[in-house]
C-alpha positions as CSV (number, residue, x, y, z in Angstrom):
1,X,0.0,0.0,0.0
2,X,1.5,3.0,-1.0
3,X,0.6,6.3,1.3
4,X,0.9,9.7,-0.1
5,X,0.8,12.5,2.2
6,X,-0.5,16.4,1.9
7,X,3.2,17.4,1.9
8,X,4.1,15.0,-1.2
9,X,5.7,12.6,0.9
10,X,5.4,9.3,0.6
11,X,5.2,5.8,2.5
12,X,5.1,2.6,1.0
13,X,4.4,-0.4,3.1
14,X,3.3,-4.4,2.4
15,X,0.4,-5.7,4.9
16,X,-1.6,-9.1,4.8
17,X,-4.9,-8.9,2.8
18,X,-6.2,-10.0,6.2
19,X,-5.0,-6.7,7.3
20,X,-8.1,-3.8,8.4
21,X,-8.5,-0.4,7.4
22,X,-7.8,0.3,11.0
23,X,-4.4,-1.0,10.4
24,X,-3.8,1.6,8.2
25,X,-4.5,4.2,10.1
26,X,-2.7,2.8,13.0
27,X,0.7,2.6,10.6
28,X,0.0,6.2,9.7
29,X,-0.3,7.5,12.8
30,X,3.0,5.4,14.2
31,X,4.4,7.2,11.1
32,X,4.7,10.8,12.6
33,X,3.9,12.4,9.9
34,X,0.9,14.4,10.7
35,X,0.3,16.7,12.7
36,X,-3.7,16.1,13.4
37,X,-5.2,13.1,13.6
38,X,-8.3,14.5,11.8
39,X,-7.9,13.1,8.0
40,X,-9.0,10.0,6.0
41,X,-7.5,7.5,3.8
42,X,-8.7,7.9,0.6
43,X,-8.3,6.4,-3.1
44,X,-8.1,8.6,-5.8
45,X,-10.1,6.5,-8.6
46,X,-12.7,5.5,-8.2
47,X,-13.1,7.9,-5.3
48,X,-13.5,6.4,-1.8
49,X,-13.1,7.4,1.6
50,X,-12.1,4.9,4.1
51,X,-13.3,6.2,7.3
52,X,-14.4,4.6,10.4
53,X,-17.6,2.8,9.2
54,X,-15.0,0.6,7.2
55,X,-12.6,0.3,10.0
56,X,-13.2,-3.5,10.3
57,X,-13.0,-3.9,6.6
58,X,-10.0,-6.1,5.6
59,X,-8.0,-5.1,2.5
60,X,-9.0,-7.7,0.6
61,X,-12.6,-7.0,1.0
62,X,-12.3,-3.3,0.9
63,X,-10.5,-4.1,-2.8
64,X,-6.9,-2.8,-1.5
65,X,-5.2,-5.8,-2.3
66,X,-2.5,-6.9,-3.8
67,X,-1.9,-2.7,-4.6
68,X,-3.3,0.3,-3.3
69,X,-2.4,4.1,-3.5
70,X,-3.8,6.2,-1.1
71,X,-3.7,9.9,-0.1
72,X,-4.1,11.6,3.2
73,X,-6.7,13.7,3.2
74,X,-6.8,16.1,5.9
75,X,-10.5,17.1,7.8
76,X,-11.0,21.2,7.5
């Protein structure tokens, strides 16, 4: 799963299809990189937002799996 973040950085990063939505949050946050914890994962195309009704989602079912590119996108 490749992360991109608001600033252009990005974080790339393998995880089991298993693996939850909450998981990626939980490696972003260990990540350091914001400085909020208001934002949301979210693919580009098609648009979705992965927030915390899909928490429990794994990445297989949420169709993340075997790739993913995701942006950061921070909460106004």
């Amino acid at each position: 799963v490749l992360v991109r973040f608001p600033t252009g950085e990005r974080k790339e990063r393998r995880f089991h299809s298993s693996a939850t939505i909450e998981s990626l949050y939980d490696y972003v946050d260990s990540l350091g990189c914001l400085k909020t914890e208001n934002y949301k994962l979210v693919s580009n195309f098609p648009r979705v937002v992965y927030s915390t009704e899909k928490y429990q989602l794994s990445l297989r079912e949420a169709g993340l799996h075997p790739h993913a590119s995701l942006f950061v996108e921070l909460d106004a």
